[in-house]
C-alpha positions as CSV (number, residue, x, y, z in Angstrom):
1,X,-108.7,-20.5,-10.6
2,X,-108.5,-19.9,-14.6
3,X,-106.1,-21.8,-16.9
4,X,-103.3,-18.7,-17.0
5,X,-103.3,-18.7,-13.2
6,X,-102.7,-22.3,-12.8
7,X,-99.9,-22.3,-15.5
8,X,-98.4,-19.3,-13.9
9,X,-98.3,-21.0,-10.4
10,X,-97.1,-24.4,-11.8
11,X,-94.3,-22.4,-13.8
12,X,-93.4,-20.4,-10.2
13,X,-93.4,-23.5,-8.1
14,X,-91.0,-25.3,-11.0
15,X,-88.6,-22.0,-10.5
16,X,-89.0,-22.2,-7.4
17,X,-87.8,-26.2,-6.8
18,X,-84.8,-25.0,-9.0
19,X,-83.6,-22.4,-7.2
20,X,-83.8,-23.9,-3.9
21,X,-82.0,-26.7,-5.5
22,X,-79.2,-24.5,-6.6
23,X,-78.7,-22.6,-3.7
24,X,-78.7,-26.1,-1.8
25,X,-75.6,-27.2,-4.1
26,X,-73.9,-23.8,-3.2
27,X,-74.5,-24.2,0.3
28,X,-73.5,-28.2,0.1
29,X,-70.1,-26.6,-1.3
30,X,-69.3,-23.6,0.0
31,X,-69.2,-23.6,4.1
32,X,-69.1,-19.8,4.4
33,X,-72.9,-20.5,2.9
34,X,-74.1,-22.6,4.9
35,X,-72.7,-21.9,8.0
36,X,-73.5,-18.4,8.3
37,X,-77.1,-19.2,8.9
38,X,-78.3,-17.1,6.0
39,X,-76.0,-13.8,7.5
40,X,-72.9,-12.7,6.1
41,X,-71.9,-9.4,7.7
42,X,-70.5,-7.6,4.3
43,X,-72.6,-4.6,2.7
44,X,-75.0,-6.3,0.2
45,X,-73.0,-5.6,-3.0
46,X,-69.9,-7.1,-0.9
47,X,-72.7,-10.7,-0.5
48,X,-73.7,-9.9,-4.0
49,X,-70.3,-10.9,-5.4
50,X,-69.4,-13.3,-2.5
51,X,-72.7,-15.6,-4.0
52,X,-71.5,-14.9,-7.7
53,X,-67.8,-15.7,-7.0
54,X,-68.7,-18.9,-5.0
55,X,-71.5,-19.9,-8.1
56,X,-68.5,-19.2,-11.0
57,X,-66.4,-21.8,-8.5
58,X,-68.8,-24.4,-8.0
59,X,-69.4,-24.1,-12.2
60,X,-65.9,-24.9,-12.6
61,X,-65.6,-27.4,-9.5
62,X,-68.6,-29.1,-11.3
63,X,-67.0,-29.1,-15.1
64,X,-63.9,-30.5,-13.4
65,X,-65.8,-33.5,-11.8
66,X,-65.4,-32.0,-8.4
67,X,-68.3,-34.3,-6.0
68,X,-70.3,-32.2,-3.8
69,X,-69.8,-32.4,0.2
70,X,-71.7,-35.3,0.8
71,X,-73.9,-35.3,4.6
72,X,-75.2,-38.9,5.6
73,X,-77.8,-38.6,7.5
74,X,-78.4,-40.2,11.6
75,X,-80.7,-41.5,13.7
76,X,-80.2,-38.9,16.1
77,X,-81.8,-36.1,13.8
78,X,-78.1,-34.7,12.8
79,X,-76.3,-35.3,9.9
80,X,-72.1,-35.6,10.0
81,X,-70.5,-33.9,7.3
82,X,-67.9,-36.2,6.6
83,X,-65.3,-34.2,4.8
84,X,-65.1,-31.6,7.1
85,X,-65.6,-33.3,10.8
86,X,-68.5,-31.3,11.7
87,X,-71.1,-32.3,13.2
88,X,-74.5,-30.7,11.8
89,X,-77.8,-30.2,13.9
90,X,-81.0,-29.4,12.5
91,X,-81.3,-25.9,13.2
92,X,-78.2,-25.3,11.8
93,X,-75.3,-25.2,14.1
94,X,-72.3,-27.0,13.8
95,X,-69.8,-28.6,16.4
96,X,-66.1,-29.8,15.2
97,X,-66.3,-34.1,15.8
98,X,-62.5,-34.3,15.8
């Protein structure tokens, strides 16, 4: 592999971590995200400005000291999202706890 490949795929992978991270911290705070399983049912531009409205909110959420939705994690290979009462499984799906 020559030098300008390797920088090019070390530069991808690094945008790549970031906006995984950033659509994890949308996801984190925006159920509708999450919960849909990667499917809203809108036309696309309809998603388009679904994803920019809840990004703008989480900005503002975030300059305001808003924390994130916090899951803490189990031994039973779900996670319980504590501010909501769900309970999260790992492909996924979610069941209300209370």
């Amino acid at each position: 592999m020559s030098q300008g490949a390797l920088s090019r795929a070390i530069v991808l992978n690094g945008i790549i971590r970031i906006s995984a991270r950033a659509i994890g911290q949308l996801k984190s705070r925006w159920r509708c995200l999450d919960r849909s399983g990667g499917l809203l049912l809108y036309h696309p531009e309809k998603v388009c400005r679904i994803v920019q409205a809840c990004g703008v909110l989480h900005n503002i959420a975030h300059s305001h000291g808003v924390p994130l939705h916090e899951r803490d994690g189990s031994r039973d290979g779900h996670s319980r999202d504590a501010a909501a009462g769900f309970q999260v499984n790992g492909g996924g799906g979610a069941t209300m706890t209370h």
